[in-house]
N, C-alpha and C positions, 0 to 999 in steps of 0.2 A: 419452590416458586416456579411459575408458568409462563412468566411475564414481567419482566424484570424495566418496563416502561415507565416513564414518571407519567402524571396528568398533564406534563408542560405542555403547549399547544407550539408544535417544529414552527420555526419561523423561515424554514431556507423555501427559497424557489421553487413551481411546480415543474416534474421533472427530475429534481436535483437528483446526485447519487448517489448523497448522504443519507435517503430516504433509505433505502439498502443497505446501508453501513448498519446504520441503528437499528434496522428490525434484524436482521442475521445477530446480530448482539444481543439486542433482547429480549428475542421471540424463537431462538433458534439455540446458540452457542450456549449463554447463561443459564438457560434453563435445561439443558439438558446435559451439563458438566455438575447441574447443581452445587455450584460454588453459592454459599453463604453471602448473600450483596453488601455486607458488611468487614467480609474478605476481600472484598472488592477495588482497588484504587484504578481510577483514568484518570490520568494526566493530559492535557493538552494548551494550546497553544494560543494565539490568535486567528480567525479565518472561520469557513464556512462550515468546515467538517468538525473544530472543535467544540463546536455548539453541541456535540452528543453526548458533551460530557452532563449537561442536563435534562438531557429526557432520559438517562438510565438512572434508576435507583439506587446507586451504589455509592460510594465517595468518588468525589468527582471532583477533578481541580483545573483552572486555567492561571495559567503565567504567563509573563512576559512572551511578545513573538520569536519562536525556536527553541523554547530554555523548556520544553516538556519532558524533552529527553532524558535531561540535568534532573531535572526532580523527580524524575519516574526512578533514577535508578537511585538518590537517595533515600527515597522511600523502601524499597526494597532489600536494600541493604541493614536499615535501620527496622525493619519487619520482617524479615523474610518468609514468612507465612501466608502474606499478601499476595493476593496473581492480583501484579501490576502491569498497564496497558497504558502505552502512550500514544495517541491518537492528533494526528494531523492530516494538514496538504501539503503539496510538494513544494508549496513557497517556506511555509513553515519548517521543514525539516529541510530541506534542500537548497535553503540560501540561507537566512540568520539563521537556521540553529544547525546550519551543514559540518561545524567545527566539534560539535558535542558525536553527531552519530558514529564516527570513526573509533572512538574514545570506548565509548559504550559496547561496540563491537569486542572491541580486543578486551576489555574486559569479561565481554562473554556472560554478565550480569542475567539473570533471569525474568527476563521485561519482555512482554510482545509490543512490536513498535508496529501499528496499523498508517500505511500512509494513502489517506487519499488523492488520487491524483488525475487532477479535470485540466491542467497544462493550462493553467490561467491562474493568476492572483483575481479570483472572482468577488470576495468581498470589498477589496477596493478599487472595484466597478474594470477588470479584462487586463489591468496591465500581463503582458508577457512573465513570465514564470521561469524555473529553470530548465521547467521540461517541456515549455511552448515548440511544436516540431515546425513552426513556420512564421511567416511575417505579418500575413494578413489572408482572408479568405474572400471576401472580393467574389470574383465569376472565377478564383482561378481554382486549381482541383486540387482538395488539399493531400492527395497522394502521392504529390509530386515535387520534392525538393528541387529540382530546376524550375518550375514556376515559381514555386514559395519555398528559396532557402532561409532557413534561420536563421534569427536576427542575431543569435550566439551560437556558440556549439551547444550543442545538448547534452544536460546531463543526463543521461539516463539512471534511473535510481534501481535498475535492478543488475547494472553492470556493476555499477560504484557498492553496492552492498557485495554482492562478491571478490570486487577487487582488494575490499576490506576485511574476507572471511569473515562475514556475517556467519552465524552459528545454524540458522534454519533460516530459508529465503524461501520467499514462494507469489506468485502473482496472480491475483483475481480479477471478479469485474464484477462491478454491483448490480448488474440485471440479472448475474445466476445465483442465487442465495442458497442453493444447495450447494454448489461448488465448491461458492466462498465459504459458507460455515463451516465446510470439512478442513480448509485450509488453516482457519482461524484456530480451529478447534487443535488442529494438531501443532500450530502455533506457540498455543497456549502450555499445552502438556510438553513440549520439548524443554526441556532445563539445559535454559540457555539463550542466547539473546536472540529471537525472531525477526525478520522483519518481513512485512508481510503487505505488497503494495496492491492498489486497487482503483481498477481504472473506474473511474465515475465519470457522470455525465454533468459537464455543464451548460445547461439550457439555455443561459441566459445569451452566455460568450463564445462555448467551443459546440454548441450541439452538435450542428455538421461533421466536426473533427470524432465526436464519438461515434458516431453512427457509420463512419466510415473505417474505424478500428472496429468496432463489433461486426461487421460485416467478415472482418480478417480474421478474428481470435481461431485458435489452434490450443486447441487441448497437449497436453503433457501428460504420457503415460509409463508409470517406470517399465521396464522392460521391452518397448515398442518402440519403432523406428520414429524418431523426431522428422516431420514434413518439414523442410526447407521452402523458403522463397525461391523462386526462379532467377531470380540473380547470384544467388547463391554459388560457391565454389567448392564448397564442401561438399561432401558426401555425406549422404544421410549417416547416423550411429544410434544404438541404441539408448534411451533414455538413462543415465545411471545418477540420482540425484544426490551419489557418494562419491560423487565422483568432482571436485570444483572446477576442474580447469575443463569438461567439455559443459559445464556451468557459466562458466566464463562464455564459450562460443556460445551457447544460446543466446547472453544477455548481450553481444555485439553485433545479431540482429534487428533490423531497422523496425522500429515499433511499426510505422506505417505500413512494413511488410511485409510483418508475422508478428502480431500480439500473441506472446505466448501464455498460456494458463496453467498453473500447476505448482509443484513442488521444484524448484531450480537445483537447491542443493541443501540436502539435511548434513551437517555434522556430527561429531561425538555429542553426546552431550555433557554437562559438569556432574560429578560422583555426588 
């Protein structure tokens, strides 16, 4: 297969960065691991990005808001033949179903968990998110947590996945589909539980906010000095993504002022 797209006609916003989630899926990864779409399981959630479970050809399921997790790794367990993939946003995995990913982790289950994340609850029209970096965007510069500090603390979902030893971590961004699909792809193949975040854009509520993170992104290369932010107290080191705990520092990095791209930290994988 070539083209692993349904006929559906995408219903999200022009812009959106779920337009990029779904073609690196099914114009890119899918057809060129050639997995069988009936090898196929996505699981997902409620929200903007789990809508992708319908325009790819393969079995596709939504549930309750957060619980994709929960059933992705049933599934798997109960098939293990299946490359299972559970696909959300950051509301979805990162506040109701934030109790499952931990679980999932230590388990170390063979599931790639794809999260998109546009730092907005965008389907139910902008509320604030877990990963929203500020309060409001107004005239004021959204680079700048002393104008716009957060209305919570932030969670960051690439700290919290390592501080959970997630099994293979890695963070993309939906405007490079070459990047991401390499990311995904080695996602997919790592036996063992992925999780694999990606910054989208939401047009509707955060545009400003993306444009000023893709202005920042910073590639991640193994074996090359990681660029630090100028606030930064560390000293550069070489990328080592066997390594968790200079994993860890990267992901304590303020997204606003260093988006990082790449592979954060690969582990063993299960025998």
């Amino acid at each position: 297969m070539s083209d692993y797209k349904t006929e559906l006609k995408e219903v999200w916003c022009k812009g959106c960065g779920n337009y990029g989630i779904l073609g690196v899926l099914a114009r890119r990864v899918f057809p060129k691991l050639q997995i069988p779409n009936h090898q196929i399981c996505i699981f997902s959630g409620i929200g903007c990005s789990p809508r992708i479970t319908g325009y790819i050809n393969t079995y596709g399921f939504n549930f309750l808001h957060g619980r994709a997790i929960a059933f992705a790794q049933g599934a798997k367990l109960a098939k293990p033949e299946l490359t299972v993939l559970a696909i959300g946003g950051d509301g979805d995995f990162f506040s109701i179903g934030a109790g499952h990913l931990p679980h999932a982790v230590r388990r170390n289950i063979n599931i790639t968990c794809i999260m998109a994340n546009n730092f907005v609850y965008a389907l139910t029209k902008g509320q604030t998110s877990p990963t929203t970096p500020f309060s409001e965007m107004g005239e004021h510069d959204p680079r700048s947590f002393d104008e716009n500090p957060p209305v919570d603390p932030i969670l960051d979902m690439v700290a919290y996945s390592v501080s959970t030893k997630a099994s293979f971590i890695a963070q993309g961004i939906a405007t490079d589909p070459n990047h991401l699909s390499r990311l995904i792809e080695e996602g997919i193949k790592h036996r063992g539980f992925s999780f694999i975040g990606v910054l989208t854009a939401c047009p509707t509520y955060r545009g400003e906010l993306f444009n000023v993170i893709r202005e920042k992104v910073t590639y991640l290369d193994e074996g090359k000095l990681v660029e630090l932010p100028e606030s930064s107290e560390e000293k550069p080191w070489i990328h080592d993504p066997s390594n968790i705990d200079l994993a860890f520092k990267l992901a304590k990095v303020p997204i606003l002022e260093r988006p990082y791209l790449g592979v954060f930290f690969r582990g063993k994988e299960k025998l």
